[in-house]
C-alpha positions as CSV (number, residue, x, y, z in Angstrom):
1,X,6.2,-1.0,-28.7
2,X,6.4,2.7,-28.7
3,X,8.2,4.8,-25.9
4,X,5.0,5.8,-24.1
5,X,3.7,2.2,-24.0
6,X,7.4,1.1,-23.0
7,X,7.5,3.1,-19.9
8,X,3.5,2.9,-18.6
9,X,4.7,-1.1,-18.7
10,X,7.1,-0.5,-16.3
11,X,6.0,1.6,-13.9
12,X,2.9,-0.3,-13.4
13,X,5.3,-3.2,-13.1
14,X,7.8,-1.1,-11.0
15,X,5.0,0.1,-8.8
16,X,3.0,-3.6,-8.6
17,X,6.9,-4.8,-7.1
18,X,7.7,-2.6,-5.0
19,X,6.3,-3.2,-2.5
20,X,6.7,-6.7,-2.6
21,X,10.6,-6.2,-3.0
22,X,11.0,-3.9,-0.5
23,X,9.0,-6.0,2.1
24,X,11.1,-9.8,1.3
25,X,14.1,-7.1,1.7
26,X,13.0,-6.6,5.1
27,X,11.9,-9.6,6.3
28,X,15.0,-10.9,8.0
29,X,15.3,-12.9,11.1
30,X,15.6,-10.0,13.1
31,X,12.8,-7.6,11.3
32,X,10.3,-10.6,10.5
33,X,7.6,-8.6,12.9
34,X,7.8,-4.9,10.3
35,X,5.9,-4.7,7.8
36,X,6.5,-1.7,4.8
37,X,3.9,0.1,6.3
38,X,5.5,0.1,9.6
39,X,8.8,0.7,8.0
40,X,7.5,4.0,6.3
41,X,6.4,5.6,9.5
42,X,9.9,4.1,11.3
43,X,11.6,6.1,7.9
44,X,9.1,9.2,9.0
45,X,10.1,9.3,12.3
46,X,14.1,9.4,11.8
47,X,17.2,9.3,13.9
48,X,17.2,12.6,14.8
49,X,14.8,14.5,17.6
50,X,11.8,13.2,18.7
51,X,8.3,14.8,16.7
52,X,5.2,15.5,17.0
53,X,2.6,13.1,16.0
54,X,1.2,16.0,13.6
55,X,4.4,16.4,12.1
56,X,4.8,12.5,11.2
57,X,1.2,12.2,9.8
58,X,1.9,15.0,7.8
59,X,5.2,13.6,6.1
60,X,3.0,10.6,5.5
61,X,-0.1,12.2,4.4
62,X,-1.9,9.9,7.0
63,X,-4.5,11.5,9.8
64,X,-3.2,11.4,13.0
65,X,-5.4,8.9,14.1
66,X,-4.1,6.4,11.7
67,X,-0.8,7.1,12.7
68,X,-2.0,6.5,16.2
69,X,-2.6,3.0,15.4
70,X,0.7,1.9,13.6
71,X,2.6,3.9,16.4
72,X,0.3,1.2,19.0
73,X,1.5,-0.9,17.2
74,X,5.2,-0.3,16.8
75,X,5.3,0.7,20.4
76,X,3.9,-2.8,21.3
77,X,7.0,-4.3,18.9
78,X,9.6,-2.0,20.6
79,X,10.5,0.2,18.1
80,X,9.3,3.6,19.2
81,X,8.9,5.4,22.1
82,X,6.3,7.8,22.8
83,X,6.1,10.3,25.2
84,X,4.2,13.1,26.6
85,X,5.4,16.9,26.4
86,X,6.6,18.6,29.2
87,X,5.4,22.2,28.0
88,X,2.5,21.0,26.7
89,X,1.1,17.9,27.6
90,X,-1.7,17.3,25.3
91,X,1.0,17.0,22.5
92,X,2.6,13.6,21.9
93,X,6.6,13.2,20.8
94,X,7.5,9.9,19.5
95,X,11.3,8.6,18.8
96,X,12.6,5.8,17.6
97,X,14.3,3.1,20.2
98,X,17.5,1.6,19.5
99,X,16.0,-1.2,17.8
100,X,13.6,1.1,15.5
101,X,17.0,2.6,14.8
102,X,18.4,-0.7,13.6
103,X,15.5,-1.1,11.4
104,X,15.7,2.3,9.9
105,X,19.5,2.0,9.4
106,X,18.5,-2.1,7.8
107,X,16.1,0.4,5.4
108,X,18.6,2.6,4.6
109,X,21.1,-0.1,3.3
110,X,18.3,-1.7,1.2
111,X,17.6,1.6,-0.3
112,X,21.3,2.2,-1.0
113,X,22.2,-0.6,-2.4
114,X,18.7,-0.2,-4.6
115,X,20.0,3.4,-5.7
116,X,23.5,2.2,-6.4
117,X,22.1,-0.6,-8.3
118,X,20.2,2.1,-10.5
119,X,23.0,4.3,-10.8
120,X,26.0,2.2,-11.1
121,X,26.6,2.2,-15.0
122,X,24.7,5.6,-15.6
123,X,27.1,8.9,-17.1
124,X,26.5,11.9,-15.2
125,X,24.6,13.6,-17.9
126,X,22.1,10.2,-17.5
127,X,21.6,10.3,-13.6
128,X,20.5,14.1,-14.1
129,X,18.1,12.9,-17.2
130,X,16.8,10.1,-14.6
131,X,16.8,13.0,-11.5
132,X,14.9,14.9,-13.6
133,X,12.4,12.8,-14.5
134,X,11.5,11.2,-12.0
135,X,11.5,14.6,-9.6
136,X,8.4,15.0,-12.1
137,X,7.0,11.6,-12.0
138,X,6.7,12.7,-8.1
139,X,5.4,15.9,-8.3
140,X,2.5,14.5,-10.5
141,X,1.9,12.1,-7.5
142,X,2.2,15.3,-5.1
143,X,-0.1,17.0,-7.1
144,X,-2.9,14.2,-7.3
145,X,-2.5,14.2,-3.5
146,X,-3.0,17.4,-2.0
Protein backbone atom coordinates (compact mmCIF):
# COMPACT_ATOMS: atom_id res chain seq x y z
CA UNK A 1 0.00 0.00 0.00
CA UNK A 2 1.40 3.24 -0.97
CA UNK A 3 1.74 6.36 1.45
CA UNK A 4 -1.33 8.12 0.12
CA UNK A 5 -3.54 5.01 0.44
CA UNK A 6 -1.83 4.40 3.95
CA UNK A 7 -2.88 7.59 5.45
CA UNK A 8 -6.64 8.14 3.62
CA UNK A 9 -7.06 4.52 5.62
CA UNK A 10 -6.56 6.01 8.64
CA UNK A 11 -8.09 9.08 8.79
CA UNK A 12 -11.29 7.69 7.63
CA UNK A 13 -10.64 5.10 10.37
CA UNK A 14 -9.41 7.90 12.76
CA UNK A 15 -12.32 10.03 11.97
CA UNK A 16 -15.21 6.96 11.88
CA UNK A 17 -13.60 6.40 15.88
CA UNK A 18 -13.52 9.30 17.18
CA UNK A 19 -16.31 9.97 18.05
CA UNK A 20 -17.07 6.74 19.32
CA UNK A 21 -13.86 6.97 21.60
CA UNK A 22 -14.27 10.10 22.75
CA UNK A 23 -17.95 9.48 23.81
CA UNK A 24 -17.19 5.64 25.90
CA UNK A 25 -14.35 8.15 27.37
CA UNK A 26 -17.10 10.21 28.69
CA UNK A 27 -19.58 8.11 29.74
CA UNK A 28 -18.82 7.61 33.33
CA UNK A 29 -21.07 7.20 36.19
CA UNK A 30 -21.12 10.71 36.81
CA UNK A 31 -21.27 12.09 33.04
CA UNK A 32 -23.59 9.11 31.65
CA UNK A 33 -26.34 12.14 30.83
CA UNK A 34 -23.41 14.20 28.02
CA UNK A 35 -23.22 13.33 25.01
CA UNK A 36 -19.99 14.54 22.52
CA UNK A 37 -22.14 16.98 21.18
CA UNK A 38 -23.03 18.36 24.42
CA UNK A 39 -19.37 18.12 25.45
CA UNK A 40 -18.33 20.30 22.45
CA UNK A 41 -20.47 23.23 23.27
CA UNK A 42 -19.49 22.66 27.34
CA UNK A 43 -15.57 22.84 25.63
CA UNK A 44 -17.04 26.09 23.64
CA UNK A 45 -18.16 27.65 26.50
CA UNK A 46 -15.03 27.43 28.87
CA UNK A 47 -13.99 28.20 32.46
CA UNK A 48 -13.43 31.55 31.89
CA UNK A 49 -16.17 34.58 31.54
CA UNK A 50 -19.53 34.04 30.63
CA UNK A 51 -20.33 34.59 26.45
CA UNK A 52 -22.58 35.49 24.27
CA UNK A 53 -24.63 32.99 22.61
CA UNK A 54 -23.28 34.56 19.19
CA UNK A 55 -19.93 34.04 20.21
CA UNK A 56 -20.37 30.16 21.10
CA UNK A 57 -22.18 29.42 17.83
CA UNK A 58 -19.59 30.97 16.16
CA UNK A 59 -16.69 28.88 17.72
CA UNK A 60 -18.93 25.94 16.76
CA UNK A 61 -19.95 26.94 13.42
CA UNK A 62 -23.59 26.14 14.64
CA UNK A 63 -26.59 28.97 14.14
CA UNK A 64 -27.70 30.28 17.21
CA UNK A 65 -30.71 28.61 17.25
CA UNK A 66 -29.21 25.27 17.31
CA UNK A 67 -27.10 26.27 19.98
CA UNK A 68 -30.27 27.30 21.71
CA UNK A 69 -31.47 23.88 21.84
CA UNK A 70 -28.31 22.02 23.23
CA UNK A 71 -27.89 24.95 25.78
CA UNK A 72 -32.05 23.80 26.73
CA UNK A 73 -30.78 21.11 27.04
CA UNK A 74 -27.66 21.33 29.16
CA UNK A 75 -29.43 23.85 31.31
CA UNK A 76 -32.08 21.25 31.99
CA UNK A 77 -28.91 18.72 32.96
CA UNK A 78 -27.29 21.40 35.14
CA UNK A 79 -24.46 22.25 33.44
CA UNK A 80 -24.76 25.76 32.28
CA UNK A 81 -26.26 28.68 33.39
CA UNK A 82 -27.75 31.21 31.29
CA UNK A 83 -28.53 34.63 31.95
CA UNK A 84 -29.76 37.79 30.66
CA UNK A 85 -27.59 41.02 30.23
CA UNK A 86 -27.79 43.76 32.36
CA UNK A 87 -26.72 46.41 29.60
CA UNK A 88 -28.49 44.87 27.16
CA UNK A 89 -31.04 42.57 27.76
CA UNK A 90 -31.93 41.03 24.48
CA UNK A 91 -28.41 39.44 24.63
CA UNK A 92 -28.06 36.11 26.35
CA UNK A 93 -24.55 35.14 28.41
CA UNK A 94 -24.19 31.56 29.25
CA UNK A 95 -21.45 29.99 31.82
CA UNK A 96 -20.72 26.85 32.75
CA UNK A 97 -21.96 25.62 36.52
CA UNK A 98 -19.63 23.84 38.72
CA UNK A 99 -20.68 20.67 37.45
CA UNK A 100 -20.24 21.75 33.59
CA UNK A 101 -16.84 22.61 34.95
CA UNK A 102 -16.26 19.12 36.18
CA UNK A 103 -17.13 17.83 32.85
CA UNK A 104 -15.00 20.19 30.99
CA UNK A 105 -12.04 19.54 33.28
CA UNK A 106 -13.17 15.28 32.86
CA UNK A 107 -12.67 16.46 28.82
CA UNK A 108 -9.60 17.93 29.30
CA UNK A 109 -7.94 14.88 30.97
CA UNK A 110 -9.23 12.64 28.24
CA UNK A 111 -7.70 14.86 25.69
CA UNK A 112 -4.41 14.94 27.58
CA UNK A 113 -3.88 11.79 28.12
CA UNK A 114 -5.00 11.25 24.24
CA UNK A 115 -2.23 13.94 23.24
CA UNK A 116 0.39 12.44 25.49
CA UNK A 117 -0.42 9.09 24.16
CA UNK A 118 0.36 10.59 20.59
CA UNK A 119 3.37 12.28 21.66
CA UNK A 120 5.05 10.20 24.19
CA UNK A 121 7.86 8.46 21.99
CA UNK A 122 7.92 11.20 19.23
CA UNK A 123 11.60 13.40 18.87
CA UNK A 124 11.05 17.01 18.73
CA UNK A 125 11.90 17.30 15.12
CA UNK A 126 8.68 14.59 14.75
CA UNK A 127 6.06 16.44 16.92
CA UNK A 128 6.74 19.66 14.69
CA UNK A 129 6.45 17.19 11.37
CA UNK A 130 3.05 15.90 13.05
CA UNK A 131 2.12 19.91 14.23
CA UNK A 132 2.66 20.77 10.93
CA UNK A 133 0.66 18.53 9.23
CA UNK A 134 -2.02 18.29 10.82
CA UNK A 135 -2.32 22.33 11.35
CA UNK A 136 -2.92 21.66 7.46
CA UNK A 137 -5.18 18.75 7.61
CA UNK A 138 -7.34 21.54 9.69
CA UNK A 139 -7.14 24.32 7.69
CA UNK A 140 -8.39 22.17 4.69
CA UNK A 141 -11.38 21.44 6.95
CA UNK A 142 -11.60 25.36 7.69
CA UNK A 143 -11.53 26.05 4.29
CA UNK A 144 -14.35 23.57 3.15
CA UNK A 145 -16.38 25.22 5.95
CA UNK A 146 -16.50 28.82 5.57
Amino acid sequence: MDINSTLNDVLVKLFRNINTIEEQAMRTDEYKDVTTNDMHVIEAIGTGEQKNMTTVAKALHVTTGTLTISINSLVKKGYVSRVRSEEDRRVVLISLTPRGREAFLHHRRFHEQMIESVVEDLSEEEKQVLEKALRRLNNFFLSKIN
